[in-house]
N, C-alpha and C positions, 0 to 999 in steps of 0.2 A: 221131047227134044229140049234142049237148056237152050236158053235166049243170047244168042250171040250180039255182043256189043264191040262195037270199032271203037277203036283209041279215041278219036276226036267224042263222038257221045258218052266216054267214062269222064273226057275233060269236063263236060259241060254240066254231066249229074253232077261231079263233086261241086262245082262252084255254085251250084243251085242250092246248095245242100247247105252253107256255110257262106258267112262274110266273110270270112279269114282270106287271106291274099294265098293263094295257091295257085300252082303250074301257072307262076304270071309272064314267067317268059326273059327272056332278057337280048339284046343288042351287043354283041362280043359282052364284055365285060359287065356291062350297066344295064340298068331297066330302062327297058322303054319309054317315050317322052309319055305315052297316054295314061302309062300305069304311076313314073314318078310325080305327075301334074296330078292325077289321083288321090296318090299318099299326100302328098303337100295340102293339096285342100281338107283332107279327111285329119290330117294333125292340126291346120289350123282352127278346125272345128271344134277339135279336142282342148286344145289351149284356152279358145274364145269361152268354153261351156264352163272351165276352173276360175276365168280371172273375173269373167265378168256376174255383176250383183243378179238378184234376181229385182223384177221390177217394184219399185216400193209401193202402188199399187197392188199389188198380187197376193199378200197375206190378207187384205182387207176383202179382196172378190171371194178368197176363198172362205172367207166366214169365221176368221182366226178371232177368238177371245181378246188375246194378249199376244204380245210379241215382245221378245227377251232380246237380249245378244252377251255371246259368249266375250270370254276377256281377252278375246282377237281385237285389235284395235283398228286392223285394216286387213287387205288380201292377203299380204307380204308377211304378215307374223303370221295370219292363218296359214301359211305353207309352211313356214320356217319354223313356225315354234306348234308342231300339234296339240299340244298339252294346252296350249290357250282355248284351243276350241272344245276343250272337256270340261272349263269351269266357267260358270257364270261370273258376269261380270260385278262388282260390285254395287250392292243397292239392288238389284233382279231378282235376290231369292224375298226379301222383305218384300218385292209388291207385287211379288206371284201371291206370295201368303194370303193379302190382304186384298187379291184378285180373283181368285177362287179356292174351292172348297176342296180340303186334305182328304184322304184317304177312302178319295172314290176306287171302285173297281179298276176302274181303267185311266189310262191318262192317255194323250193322242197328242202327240206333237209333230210336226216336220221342220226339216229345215235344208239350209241351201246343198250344206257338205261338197262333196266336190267338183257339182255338174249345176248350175241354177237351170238349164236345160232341159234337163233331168223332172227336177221337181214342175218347171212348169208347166213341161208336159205331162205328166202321168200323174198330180195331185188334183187335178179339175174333175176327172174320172173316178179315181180312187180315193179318195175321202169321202168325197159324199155316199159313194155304196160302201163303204167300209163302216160310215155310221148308221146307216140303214140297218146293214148286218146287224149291229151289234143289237140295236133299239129291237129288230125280230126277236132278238132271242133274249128279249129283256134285260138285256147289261146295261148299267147306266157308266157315261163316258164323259170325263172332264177334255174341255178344248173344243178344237184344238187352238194348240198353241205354235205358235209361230218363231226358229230360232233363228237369228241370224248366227254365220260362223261356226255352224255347228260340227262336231263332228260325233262318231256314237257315241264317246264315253258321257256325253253332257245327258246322256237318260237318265244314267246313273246323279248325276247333282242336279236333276230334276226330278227325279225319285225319294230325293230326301228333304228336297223341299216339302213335296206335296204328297207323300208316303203314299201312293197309288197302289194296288194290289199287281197290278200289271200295265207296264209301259211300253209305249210302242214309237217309235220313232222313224219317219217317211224322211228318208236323206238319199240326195243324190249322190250317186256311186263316179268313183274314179273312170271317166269316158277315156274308150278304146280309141281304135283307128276305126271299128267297127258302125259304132253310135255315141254319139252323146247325151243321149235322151235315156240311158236305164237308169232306175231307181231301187233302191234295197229299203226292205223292213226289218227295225229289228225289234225286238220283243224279250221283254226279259220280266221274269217274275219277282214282285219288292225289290227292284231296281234301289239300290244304294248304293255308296262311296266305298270303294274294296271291290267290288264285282268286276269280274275278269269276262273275256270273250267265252270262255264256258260255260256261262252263268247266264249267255245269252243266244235266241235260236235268231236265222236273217231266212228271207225270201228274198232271191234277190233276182237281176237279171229282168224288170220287171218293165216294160216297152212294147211298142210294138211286134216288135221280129223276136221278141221272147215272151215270159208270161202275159199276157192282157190284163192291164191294170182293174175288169170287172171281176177276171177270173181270181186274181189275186185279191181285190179285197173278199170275196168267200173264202178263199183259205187262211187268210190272217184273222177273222172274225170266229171263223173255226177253231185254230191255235189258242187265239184268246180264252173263248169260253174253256178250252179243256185243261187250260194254265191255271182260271181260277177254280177248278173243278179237283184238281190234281195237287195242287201249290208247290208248281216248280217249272222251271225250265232250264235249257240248258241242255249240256251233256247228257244227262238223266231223261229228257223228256222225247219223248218218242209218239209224232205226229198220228194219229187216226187216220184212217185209210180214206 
């Protein structure tokens, strides 16, 4: 006999199923006071996780080397001029040089990108087993380094600084109405100046109520190794099971 389900328990699977605002209902015309008092707090949360810095403490807990900043000058160019937060700022590439050693295997950097939220949740977790990862499988790993302003194309002018065989970059992701706490990995192989989104793979969605920042650094540790195994990523590069 097939399992018969009433309208009201299909409402309540689906919203168990998904953060997404569905069958929310509405008052003639309008939503409801509990559901728009909802949205309002959930965009304010979204807003708070873009403008505001991450703690300036917080590269230093996490065991960051160095700390850089993009040629973002403030919030307000970092939203309005993206292209600032893909080059370093002037004088940054000289005392990366003179900061650490070129053309290790791997380079490991984070940075704030569009959520400081983001990262301060899910980098206290993920970094430290993400370098665990790697040290098991014998990889050695510059950083990490800490970016303010970042956005991902600054892998690629941190790739050319410190010619890395593979780079990887912990940035928080543009927060929903859902969270503001997800963070993305991207990873791309000899990370250089010209490299396009093709040229680079992301895990992303990486938080609580999506991947778990343990589970996910084994799979970027994983991706790693078979990038430098492989020498490519991108379009081309096709994950191990």
């Amino acid at each position: 006999m097939s399992e018969s389900w009433s309208l009201p328990e299909v409402v309540d699977a689906l919203r168990r199923s998904t953060p997404a605002r569905i069958l929310a209902g509405r008052s003639g015309t309008r939503p409801r006071t509990a559901d728009l008092l909802r949205f309002q707090v959930d965009h304010a949360c979204a807003r708070d996780a873009v403008r505001t810095p991450v703690e300036r403490e917080f590269p230093d807990r996490l065991g960051c080397v160095a700390q850089v900043h993009t040629a973002s000058r403030d919030k307000r160019e970092y939203l309005l001029d993206p292209e600032s937060g893909r080059r370093l700022r002037p004088g940054e590439a000289d005392r990366l040089r003179k900061l650490l050693p070129q053309e290790a295997p791997v380079l490991v950097a984070l940075g704030d990108g569009l959520s400081s939220q983001a990262v301060e949740s899910q980098a206290p977790v993920l970094l430290p087993a993400l370098l665990d990862c790697l040290r098991a499988d014998g990889i050695d790993a510059v950083g990490p380094i800490f970016v303010h302003g970042a956005r991902v194309g600054v892998l690629d002018a941190l790739g050319e600084v410190l010619a890395p065989k593979v780079g990887i970059l912990l940035v928080g992701e543009r927060p929903g109405l859902a969270t503001a706490r997800s963070l993305s990995a991207y990873l791309g192989y000899e990370p250089r100046p010209g490299r396009t989104d093709a040229d680079r793979n992301v895990l992303s969605n990486i938080h609580e109520g999506g991947v778990p920042a343990l589970e996910a650094a084994a799979i970027l540790a994983g991706w790693i190794a078979q990038m430098l195994k492989e020498h490519r990523s991108g379009v081309g590069f096709r994950p191990s099971a």
